[in-house]
Structure formats: C-alpha cells, structure tokens
C-alpha positions in Angstrom: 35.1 86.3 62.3 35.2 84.3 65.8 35.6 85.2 69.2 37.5 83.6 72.4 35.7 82.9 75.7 37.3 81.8 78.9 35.8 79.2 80.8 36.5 78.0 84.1 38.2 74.7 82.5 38.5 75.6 79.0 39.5 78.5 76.4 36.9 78.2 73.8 37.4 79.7 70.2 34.4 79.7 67.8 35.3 80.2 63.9 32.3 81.9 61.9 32.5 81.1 58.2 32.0 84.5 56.4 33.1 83.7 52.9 31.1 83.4 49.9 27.9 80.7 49.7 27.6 78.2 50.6 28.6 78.7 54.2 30.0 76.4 56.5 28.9 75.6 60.0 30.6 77.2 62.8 33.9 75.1 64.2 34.4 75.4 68.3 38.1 74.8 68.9 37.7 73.9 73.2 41.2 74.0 74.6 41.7 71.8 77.9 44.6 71.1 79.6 45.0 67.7 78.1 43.6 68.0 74.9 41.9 70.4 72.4 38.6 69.4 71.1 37.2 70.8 67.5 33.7 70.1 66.8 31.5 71.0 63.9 27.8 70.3 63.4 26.6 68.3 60.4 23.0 69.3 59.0 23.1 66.2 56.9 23.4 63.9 60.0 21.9 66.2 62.5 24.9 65.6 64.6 28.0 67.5 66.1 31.3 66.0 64.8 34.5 66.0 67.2 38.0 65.2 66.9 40.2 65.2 69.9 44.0 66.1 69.3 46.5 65.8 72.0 49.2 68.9 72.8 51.5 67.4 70.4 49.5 66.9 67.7 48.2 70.5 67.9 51.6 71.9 67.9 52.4 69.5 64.9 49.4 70.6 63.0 50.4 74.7 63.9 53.6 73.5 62.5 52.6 72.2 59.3 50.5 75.2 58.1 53.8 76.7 57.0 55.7 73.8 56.0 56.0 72.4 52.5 55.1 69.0 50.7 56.9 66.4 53.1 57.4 64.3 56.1 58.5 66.3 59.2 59.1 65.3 62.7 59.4 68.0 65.5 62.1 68.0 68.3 63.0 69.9 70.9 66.2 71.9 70.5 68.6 71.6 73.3 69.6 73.9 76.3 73.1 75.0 75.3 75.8 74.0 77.7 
C-alpha cells in the first residue's frame, strides 16, 4: 500500500510494507525539485535514516530495475535533424 501527498514544496510518497512478518518500517520517498530524499526509521538506533539522490541518479536507478547484470550508462538520444 502507500499513498501520494502534495505539498507546497514537495510530492511525498509513503511505502507501507504489507508482506508477511516481519514487517518493515514505512519508507517516505520526498521529491524536491533538486533532489529526492528516501528516509526510513531504524528501531534499533531510534533514528530516521536518509539518502539523498540527485535527478540523475533517480532516473538511473528507475532505469536499472529492468535492466540485466551489467554496467550501463544513460544518454540522451538526439533530436533528429
């Protein structure tokens, strides 16, 4: 499950584990302008982790969900003449 909220400076997306136990804690995927944010909290540290991923590297990332085993590097295609 997970929902999408709107914000005045942000799209937020929040991903609610409902698989089989143990569950995991809920992920918030923020998406800025400059960068997308995805934070988790951590019950054994009692702390919310975050990594920060530029544009790129969230379109990168989209990218390699459906690519094979490998080394990839994206480009954009060219405007034909």
């Amino acid at each position: 499950m997970f929902s999408i909220e709107h914000e005045f400076d942000a799209t937020v997306i929040t991903l609610v584990d409902e698989g089989a136990a143990p569950l995991q804690e809920d992920v918030v995927i923020n998406g800025f302008a400059e960068c997308v944010t995805v934070e988790q909290y951590d019950p054994r540290t009692d702390t919310v982790q975050k990594v920060t991923l530029s544009p790129e590297q969230l379109r990168d990332l989209a990218a390699a969900l459906d690519l094979p085993e490998g080394v990839y590097q994206l480009r954009q295609s060219s405007e034909p003449d």
